[in-house]
N, C-alpha and C positions, 0 to 999 in steps of 0.2 A: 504493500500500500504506500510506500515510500515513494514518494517523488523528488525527493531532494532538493526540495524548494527552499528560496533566501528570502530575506526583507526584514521591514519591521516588524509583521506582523507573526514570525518566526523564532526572530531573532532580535534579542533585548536594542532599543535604541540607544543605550547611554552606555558611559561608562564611568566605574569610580575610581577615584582620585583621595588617596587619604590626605586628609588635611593634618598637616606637619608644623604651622606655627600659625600664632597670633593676626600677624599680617595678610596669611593667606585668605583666612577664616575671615577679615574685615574684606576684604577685599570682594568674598566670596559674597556678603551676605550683601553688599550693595549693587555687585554682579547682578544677583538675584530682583532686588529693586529696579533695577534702570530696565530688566528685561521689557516691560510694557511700556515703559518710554521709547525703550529703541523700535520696537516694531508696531508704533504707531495704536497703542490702546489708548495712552493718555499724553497729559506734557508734560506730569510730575512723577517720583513714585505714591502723593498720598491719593493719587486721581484715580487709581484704581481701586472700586470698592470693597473688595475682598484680599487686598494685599496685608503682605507679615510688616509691611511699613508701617501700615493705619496698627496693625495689632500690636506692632510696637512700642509706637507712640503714642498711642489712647492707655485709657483708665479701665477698659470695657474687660471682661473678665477672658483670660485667653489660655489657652494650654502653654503658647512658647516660654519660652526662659524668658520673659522681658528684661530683668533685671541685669543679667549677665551677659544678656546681648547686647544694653544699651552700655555698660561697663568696657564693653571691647574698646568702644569709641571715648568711653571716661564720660561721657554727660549727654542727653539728647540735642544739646545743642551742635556737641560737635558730631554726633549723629546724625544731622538734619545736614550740616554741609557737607560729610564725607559723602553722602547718600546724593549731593545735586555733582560732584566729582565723574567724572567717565573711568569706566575702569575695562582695559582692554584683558579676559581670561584668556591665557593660555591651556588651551585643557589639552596637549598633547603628552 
């Protein structure tokens, strides 16, 4: 019954990458922010309504670490500017 077929649909589309320092993991989580800036959903990251930005930066009750997360960057201020910064991942 094999056909030996390829794709996404087969075959995982991502790959992991362990996360080895501090920087990377900042780097990573604004990566993750700018995605719907960059491909035209919104022109912030809080423009997206269902983003871990807003769940970040709100009071509103959440599963993520907020606390630890907003800690990478030392304060939501500087949160709030690392996060308007372009960050080009290398995921090779």
């Amino acid at each position: 019954f094999t056909k030996k077929r390829k794709g996404t649909l087969f075959i995982r589309a991502f790959r992991r990458k362990q996360i080895t320092d501090k920087t990377y993991l900042q780097n990573l989580i604004v990566y993750i922010h700018q995605n719907p800036v960059n491909t035209g959903f919104c022109l912030k990251p809080e423009g997206l309504k269902y983003s871990s930005y807003n769940a970040l930066m709100g009071d509103a009750l959440t599963m993520l670490s907020r606390k630890e997360a907003i800690a990478l960057f030392e304060n939501k201020e500087n949160f709030t500017f690392c996060n308007g910064k372009v960050v080009d991942m290398d995921f090779d």
